[in-house]
BAMISE-755479 format. One record per residue (C-alpha): residue in three letters; residue number from 0; x, y, z. Coordinates in steps of 0.25 Angstrom, whole numbers, plus 5000, padded with zeros to 4 digits. Layout:
// residues N
+------+-----+------+------+------+
: code : pos :    u :    v :    w :
+------+-----+------+------+------+
:  ALA : NUM :    X :    Y :    Z :
...
+------+-----+------+------+------+
//
This chain:
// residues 294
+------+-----+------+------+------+
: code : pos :    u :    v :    w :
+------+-----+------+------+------+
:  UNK :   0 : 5145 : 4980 : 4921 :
:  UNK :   1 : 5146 : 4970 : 4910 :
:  UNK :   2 : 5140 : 4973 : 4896 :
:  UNK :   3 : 5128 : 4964 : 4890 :
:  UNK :   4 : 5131 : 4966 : 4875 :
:  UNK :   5 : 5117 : 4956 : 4873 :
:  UNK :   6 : 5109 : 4967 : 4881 :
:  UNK :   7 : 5101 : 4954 : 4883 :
:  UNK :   8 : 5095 : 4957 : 4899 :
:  UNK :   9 : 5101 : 4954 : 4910 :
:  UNK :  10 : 5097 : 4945 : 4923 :
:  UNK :  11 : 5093 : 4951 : 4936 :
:  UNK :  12 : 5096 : 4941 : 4947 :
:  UNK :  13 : 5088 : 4941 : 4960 :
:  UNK :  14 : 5099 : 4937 : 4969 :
:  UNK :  15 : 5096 : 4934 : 4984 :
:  UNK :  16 : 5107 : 4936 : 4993 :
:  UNK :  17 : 5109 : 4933 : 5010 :
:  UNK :  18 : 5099 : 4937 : 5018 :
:  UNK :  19 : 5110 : 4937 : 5030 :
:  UNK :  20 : 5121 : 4928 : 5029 :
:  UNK :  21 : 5131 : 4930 : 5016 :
:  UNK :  22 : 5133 : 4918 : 5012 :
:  UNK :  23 : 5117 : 4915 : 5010 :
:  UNK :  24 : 5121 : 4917 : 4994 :
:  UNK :  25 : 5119 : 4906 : 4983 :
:  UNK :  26 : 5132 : 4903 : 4973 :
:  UNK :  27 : 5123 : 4908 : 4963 :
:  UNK :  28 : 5119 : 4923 : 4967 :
:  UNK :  29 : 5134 : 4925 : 4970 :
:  UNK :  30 : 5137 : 4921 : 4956 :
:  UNK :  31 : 5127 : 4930 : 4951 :
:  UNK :  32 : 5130 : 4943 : 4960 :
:  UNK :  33 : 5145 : 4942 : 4955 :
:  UNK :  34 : 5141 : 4940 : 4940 :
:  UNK :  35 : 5130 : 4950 : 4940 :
:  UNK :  36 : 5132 : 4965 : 4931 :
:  UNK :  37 : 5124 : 4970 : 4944 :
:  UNK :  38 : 5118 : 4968 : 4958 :
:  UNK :  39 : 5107 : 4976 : 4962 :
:  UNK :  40 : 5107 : 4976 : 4977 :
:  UNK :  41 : 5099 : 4981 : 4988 :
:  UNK :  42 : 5111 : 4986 : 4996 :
:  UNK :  43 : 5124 : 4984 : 4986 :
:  UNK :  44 : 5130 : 4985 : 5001 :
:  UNK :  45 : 5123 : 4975 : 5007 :
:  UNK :  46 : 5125 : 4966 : 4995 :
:  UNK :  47 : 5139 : 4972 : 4992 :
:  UNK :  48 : 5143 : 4965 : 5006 :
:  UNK :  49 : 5137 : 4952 : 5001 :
:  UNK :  50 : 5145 : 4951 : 4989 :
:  UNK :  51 : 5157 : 4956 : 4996 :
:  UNK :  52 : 5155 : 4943 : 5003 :
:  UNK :  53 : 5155 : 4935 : 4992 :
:  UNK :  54 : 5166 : 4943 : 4985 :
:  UNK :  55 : 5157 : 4947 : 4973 :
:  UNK :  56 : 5158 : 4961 : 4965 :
:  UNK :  57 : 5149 : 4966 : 4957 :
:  UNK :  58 : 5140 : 4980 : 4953 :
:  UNK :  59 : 5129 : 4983 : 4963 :
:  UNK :  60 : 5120 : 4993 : 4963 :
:  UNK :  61 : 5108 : 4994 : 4975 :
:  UNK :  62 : 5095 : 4991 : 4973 :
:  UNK :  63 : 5085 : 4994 : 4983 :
:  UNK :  64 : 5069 : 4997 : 4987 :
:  UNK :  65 : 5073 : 5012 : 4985 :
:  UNK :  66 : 5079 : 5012 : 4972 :
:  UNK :  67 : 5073 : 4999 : 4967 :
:  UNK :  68 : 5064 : 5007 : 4957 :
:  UNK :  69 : 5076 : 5016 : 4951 :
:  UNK :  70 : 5085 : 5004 : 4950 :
:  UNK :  71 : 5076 : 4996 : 4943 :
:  UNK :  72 : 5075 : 5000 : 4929 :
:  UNK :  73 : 5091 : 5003 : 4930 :
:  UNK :  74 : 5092 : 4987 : 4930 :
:  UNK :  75 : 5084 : 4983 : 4922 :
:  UNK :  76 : 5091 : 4991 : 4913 :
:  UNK :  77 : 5103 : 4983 : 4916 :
:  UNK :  78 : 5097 : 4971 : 4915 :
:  UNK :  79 : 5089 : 4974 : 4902 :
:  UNK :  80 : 5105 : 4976 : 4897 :
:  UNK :  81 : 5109 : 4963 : 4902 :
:  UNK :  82 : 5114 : 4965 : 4914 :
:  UNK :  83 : 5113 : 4956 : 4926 :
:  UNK :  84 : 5108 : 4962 : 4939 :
:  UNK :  85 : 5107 : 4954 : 4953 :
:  UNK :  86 : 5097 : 4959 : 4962 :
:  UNK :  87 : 5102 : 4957 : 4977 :
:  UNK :  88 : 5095 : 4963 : 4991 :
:  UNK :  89 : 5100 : 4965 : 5005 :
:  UNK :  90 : 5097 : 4951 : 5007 :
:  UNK :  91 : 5087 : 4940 : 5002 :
:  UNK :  92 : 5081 : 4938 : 4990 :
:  UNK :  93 : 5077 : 4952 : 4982 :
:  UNK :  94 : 5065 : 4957 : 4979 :
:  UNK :  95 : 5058 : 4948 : 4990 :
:  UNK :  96 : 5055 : 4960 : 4999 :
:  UNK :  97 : 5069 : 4966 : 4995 :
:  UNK :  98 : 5071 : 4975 : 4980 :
:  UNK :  99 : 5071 : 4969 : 4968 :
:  UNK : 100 : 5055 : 4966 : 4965 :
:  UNK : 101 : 5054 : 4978 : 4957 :
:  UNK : 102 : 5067 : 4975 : 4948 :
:  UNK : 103 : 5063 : 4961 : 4947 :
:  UNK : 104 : 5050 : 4964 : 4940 :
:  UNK : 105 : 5057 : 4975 : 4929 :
:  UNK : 106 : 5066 : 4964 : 4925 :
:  UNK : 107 : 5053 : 4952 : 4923 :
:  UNK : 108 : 5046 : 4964 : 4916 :
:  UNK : 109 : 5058 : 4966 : 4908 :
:  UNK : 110 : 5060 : 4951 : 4906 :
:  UNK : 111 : 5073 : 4952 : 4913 :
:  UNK : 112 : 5079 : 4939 : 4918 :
:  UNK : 113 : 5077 : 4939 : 4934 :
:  UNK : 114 : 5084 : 4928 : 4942 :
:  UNK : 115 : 5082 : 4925 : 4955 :
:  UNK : 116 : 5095 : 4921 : 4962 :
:  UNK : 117 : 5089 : 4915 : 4974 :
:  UNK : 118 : 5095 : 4914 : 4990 :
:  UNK : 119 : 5090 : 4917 : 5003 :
:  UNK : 120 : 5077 : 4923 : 5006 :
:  UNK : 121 : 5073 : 4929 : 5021 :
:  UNK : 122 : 5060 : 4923 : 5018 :
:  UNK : 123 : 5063 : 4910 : 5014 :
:  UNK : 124 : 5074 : 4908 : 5024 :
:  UNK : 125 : 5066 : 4911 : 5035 :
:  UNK : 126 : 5054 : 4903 : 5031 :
:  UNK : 127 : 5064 : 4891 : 5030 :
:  UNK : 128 : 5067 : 4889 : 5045 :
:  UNK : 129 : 5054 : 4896 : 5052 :
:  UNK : 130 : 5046 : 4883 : 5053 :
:  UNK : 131 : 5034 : 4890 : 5047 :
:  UNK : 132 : 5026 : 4884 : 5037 :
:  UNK : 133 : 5035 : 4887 : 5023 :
:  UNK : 134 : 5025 : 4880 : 5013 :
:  UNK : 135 : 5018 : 4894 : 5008 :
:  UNK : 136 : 5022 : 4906 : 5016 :
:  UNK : 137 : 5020 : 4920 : 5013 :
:  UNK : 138 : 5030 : 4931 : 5009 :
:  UNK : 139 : 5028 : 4945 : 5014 :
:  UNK : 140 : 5040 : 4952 : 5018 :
:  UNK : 141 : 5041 : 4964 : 5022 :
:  UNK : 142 : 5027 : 4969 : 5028 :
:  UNK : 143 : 5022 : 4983 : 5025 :
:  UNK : 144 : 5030 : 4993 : 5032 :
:  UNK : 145 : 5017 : 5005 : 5035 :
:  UNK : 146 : 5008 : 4998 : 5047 :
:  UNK : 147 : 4995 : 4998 : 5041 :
:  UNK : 148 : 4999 : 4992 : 5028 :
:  UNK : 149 : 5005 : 4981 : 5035 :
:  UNK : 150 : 4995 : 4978 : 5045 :
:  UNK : 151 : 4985 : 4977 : 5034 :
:  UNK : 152 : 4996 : 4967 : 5028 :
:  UNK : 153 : 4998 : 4957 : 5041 :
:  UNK : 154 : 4980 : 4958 : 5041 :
:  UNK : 155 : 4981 : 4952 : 5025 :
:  UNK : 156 : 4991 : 4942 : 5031 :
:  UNK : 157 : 4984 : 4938 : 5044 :
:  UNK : 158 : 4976 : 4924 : 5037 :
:  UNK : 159 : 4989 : 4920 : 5028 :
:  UNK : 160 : 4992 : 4905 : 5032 :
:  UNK : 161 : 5006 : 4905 : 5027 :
:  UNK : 162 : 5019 : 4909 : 5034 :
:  UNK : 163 : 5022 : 4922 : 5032 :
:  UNK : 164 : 5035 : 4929 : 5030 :
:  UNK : 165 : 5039 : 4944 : 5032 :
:  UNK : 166 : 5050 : 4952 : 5033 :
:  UNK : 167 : 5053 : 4965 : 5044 :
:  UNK : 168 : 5064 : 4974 : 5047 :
:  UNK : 169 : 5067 : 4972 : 5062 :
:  UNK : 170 : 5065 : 4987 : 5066 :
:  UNK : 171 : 5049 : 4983 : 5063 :
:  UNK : 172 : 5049 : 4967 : 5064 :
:  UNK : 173 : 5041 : 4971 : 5079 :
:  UNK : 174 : 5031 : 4980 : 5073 :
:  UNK : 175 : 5028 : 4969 : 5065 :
:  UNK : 176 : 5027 : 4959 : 5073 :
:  UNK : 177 : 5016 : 4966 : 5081 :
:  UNK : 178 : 5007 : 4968 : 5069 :
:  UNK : 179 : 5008 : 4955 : 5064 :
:  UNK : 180 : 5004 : 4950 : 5078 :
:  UNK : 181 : 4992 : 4960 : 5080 :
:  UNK : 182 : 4987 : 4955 : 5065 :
:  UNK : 183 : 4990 : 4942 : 5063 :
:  UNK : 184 : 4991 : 4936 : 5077 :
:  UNK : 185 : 5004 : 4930 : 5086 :
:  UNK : 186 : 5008 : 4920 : 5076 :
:  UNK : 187 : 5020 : 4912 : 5076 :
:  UNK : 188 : 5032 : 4917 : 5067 :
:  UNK : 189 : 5046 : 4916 : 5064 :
:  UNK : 190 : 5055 : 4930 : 5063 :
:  UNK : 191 : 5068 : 4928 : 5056 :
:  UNK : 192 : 5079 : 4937 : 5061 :
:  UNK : 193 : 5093 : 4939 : 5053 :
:  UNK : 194 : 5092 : 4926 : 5046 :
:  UNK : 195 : 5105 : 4920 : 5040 :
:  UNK : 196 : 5113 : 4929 : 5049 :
:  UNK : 197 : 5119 : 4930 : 5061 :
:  UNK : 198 : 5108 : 4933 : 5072 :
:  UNK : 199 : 5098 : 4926 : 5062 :
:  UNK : 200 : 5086 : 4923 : 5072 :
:  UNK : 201 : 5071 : 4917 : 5069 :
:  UNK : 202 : 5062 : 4920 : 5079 :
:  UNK : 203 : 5049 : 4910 : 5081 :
:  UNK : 204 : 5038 : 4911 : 5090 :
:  UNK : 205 : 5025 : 4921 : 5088 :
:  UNK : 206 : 5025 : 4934 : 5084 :
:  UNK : 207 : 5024 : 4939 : 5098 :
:  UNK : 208 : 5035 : 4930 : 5103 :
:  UNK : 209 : 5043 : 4937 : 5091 :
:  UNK : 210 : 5040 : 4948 : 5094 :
:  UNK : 211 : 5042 : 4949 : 5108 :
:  UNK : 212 : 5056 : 4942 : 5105 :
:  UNK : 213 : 5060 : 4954 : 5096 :
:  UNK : 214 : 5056 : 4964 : 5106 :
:  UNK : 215 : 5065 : 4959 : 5116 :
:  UNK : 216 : 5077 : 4963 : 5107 :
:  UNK : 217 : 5083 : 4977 : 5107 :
:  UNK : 218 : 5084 : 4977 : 5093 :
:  UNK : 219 : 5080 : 4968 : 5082 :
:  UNK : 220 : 5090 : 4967 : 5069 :
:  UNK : 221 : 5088 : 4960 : 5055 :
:  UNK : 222 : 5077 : 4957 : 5046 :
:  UNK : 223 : 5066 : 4950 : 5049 :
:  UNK : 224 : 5060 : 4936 : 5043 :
:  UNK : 225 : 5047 : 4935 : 5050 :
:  UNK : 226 : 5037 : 4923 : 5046 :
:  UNK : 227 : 5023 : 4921 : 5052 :
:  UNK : 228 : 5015 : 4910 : 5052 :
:  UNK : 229 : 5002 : 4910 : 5043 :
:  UNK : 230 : 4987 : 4912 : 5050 :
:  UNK : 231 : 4982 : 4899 : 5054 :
:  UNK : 232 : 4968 : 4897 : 5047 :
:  UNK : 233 : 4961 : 4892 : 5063 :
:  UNK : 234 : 4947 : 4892 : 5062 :
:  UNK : 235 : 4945 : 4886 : 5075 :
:  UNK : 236 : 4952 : 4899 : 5081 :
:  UNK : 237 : 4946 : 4904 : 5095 :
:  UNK : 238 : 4934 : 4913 : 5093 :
:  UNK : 239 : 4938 : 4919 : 5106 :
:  UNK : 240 : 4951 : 4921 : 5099 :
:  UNK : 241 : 4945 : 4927 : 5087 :
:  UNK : 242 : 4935 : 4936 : 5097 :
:  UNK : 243 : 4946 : 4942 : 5105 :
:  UNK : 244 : 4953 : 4946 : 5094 :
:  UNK : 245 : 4940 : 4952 : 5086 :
:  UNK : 246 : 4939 : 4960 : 5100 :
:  UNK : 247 : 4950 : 4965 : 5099 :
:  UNK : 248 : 4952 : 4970 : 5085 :
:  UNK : 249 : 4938 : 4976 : 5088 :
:  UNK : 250 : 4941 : 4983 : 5101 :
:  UNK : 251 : 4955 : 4990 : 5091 :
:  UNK : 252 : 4943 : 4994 : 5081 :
:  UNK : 253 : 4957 : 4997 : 5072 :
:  UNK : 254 : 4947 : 4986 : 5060 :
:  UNK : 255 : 4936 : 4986 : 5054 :
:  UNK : 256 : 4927 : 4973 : 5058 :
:  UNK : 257 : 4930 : 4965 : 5045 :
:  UNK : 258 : 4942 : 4970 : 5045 :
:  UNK : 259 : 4946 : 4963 : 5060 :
:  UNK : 260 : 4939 : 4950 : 5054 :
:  UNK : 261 : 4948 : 4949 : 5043 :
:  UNK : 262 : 4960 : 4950 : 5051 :
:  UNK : 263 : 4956 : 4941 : 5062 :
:  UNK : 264 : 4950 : 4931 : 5053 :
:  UNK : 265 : 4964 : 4930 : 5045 :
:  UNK : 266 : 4972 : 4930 : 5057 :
:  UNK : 267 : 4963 : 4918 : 5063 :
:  UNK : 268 : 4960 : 4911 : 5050 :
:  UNK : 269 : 4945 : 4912 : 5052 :
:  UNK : 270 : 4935 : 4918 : 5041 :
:  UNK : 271 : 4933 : 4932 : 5042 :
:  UNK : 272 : 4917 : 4931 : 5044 :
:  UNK : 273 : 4917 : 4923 : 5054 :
:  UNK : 274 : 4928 : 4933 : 5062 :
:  UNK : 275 : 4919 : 4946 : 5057 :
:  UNK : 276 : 4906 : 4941 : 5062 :
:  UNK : 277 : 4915 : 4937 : 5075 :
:  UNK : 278 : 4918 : 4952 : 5075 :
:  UNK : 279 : 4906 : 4958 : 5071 :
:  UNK : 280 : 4899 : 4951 : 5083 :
:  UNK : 281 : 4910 : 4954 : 5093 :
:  UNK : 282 : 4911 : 4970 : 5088 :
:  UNK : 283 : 4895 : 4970 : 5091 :
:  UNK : 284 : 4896 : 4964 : 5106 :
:  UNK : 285 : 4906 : 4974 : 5108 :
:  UNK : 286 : 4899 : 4985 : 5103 :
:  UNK : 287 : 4886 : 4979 : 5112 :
:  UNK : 288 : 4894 : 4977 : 5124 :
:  UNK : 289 : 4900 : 4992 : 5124 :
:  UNK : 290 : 4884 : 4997 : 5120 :
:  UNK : 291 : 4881 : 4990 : 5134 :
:  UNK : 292 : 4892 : 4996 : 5141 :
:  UNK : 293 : 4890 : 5011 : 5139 :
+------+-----+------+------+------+
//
């Protein structure tokens, strides 16, 4: 570790390496991982093999989600005593759904230089050939992992108009692609698969076509890019399509009544009084037509 006899603070470079293919580097975050005092990496194996690659040494220690909180202070100490720290993840750039967010903000508290060494990003890659509207998107990453959180998440998303971008492991990609279909419709998407390596693949079609492509595979490998199309504000939508879905949200009882609206309306794009007083007249001829019945 070299000295800092001006104790003046250090740098910590946010550094973004491959997401897949090694030579997805720039010149410039090469230069700084071999000139750093330390990288603090999420998998100092994972990263070790990367710089093997590019025949750089240097001092690593790991830095992940489950000793993020520990480690911190550790390095802002370092770089209060002037040393230089790069800040690498698996793959992509850190502290976008990866660690880093919560060194990133000690250091601007401590008025620490932080510098972003920019490269590849999952996102942004696969937003640049999906062929979906890339003029304002929307960034969400990885969706809640507990089920009710998440389905409450997809409903606050149902009336975004911009192109949306999540990420998923593999082992619940299906799982999510149901839920997103039951709240938000079969909308047409792109699922990005292993991008920049070997199998990289990119899946387009509607949900359900994805998803019924997926599950034709004995196993599914690699994370997931998967962008949606935003809501489509339609206001001359089919009543008849707006009535058989409030039907069958009603016969499910799992909602409340203005709760049902709210999601419909957003999915469709209508105002949500005109779907509540839709579905407060369809609840009250169902609740006449089974009075009658009995």
């Amino acid at each position: 570790m070299q000295s800092h006899p001006n104790n003046k603070p250090g740098i910590l470079y946010v550094v973004a390496t491959p997401i897949g293919n090694r030579n997805d580097i720039t010149i410039r975050a090469l230069d700084i991982l071999g000139h750093v005092d330390l990288v603090a990496a999420e998998d100092t194996r994972h990263t070790g093999r990367l710089l093997a690659h590019h025949n750089i040494k240097c001092h690593m220690i790991s830095f992940h989600e489950h000793n993020e909180n520990d480690r911190t202070p550790d390095l802002i100490n370092r770089l209060n005593a002037g040393a230089s720290v790069a800040l690498v993840s698996n793959a992509g750039t850190p502290s976008v759904s990866d660690p880093g967010y919560r060194l990133v903000k000690e250091a601007v508290i401590n008025r620490i230089r932080v510098s972003p060494i920019p490269g590849v990003s999952a996102a942004i890659a696969a937003l640049s050939v999906s062929g979906l509207p890339t003029d304002s998107f929307v960034f969400i990453g990885f969706p809640a992992r507990k089920k009710a959180k998440r389905l409450n998440q997809l409903k606050d998303l149902a009336g975004e108009g911009k192109t949306m971008v999540f990420y998923e492991s593999p082992k619940r990609i299906l799982t999510f692609l149901k839920e997103i279909i039951s709240v938000m419709g079969d909308r047409y998407g792109v699922l990005s698969r292993e991008m920049t390596k070997l199998h990289e693949e990119f899946i387009r079609g509607s949900l359900s076509e994805i998803l019924s492509r997926l599950n034709a595979r004995p196993a599914i490998k690699g994370e997931c890019t998967l962008l949606l199309t935003g809501c489509e504000k339609n206001k001359d939508v089919s009543i008849h399509t707006v009535r058989t879905e409030i039907i069958k949200a009603l016969e499910k009882k799992q909602s409340k009544l203005s709760e049902l609206s709210k999601i419909i309306a957003q999915k469709y794009g209508l105002p949500k009084n005109k779907v509540y007083d839709e579905a407060l007249g369809l609840k009250h001829k169902m609740q006449r037509e089974k009075h009658n019945s009995n």
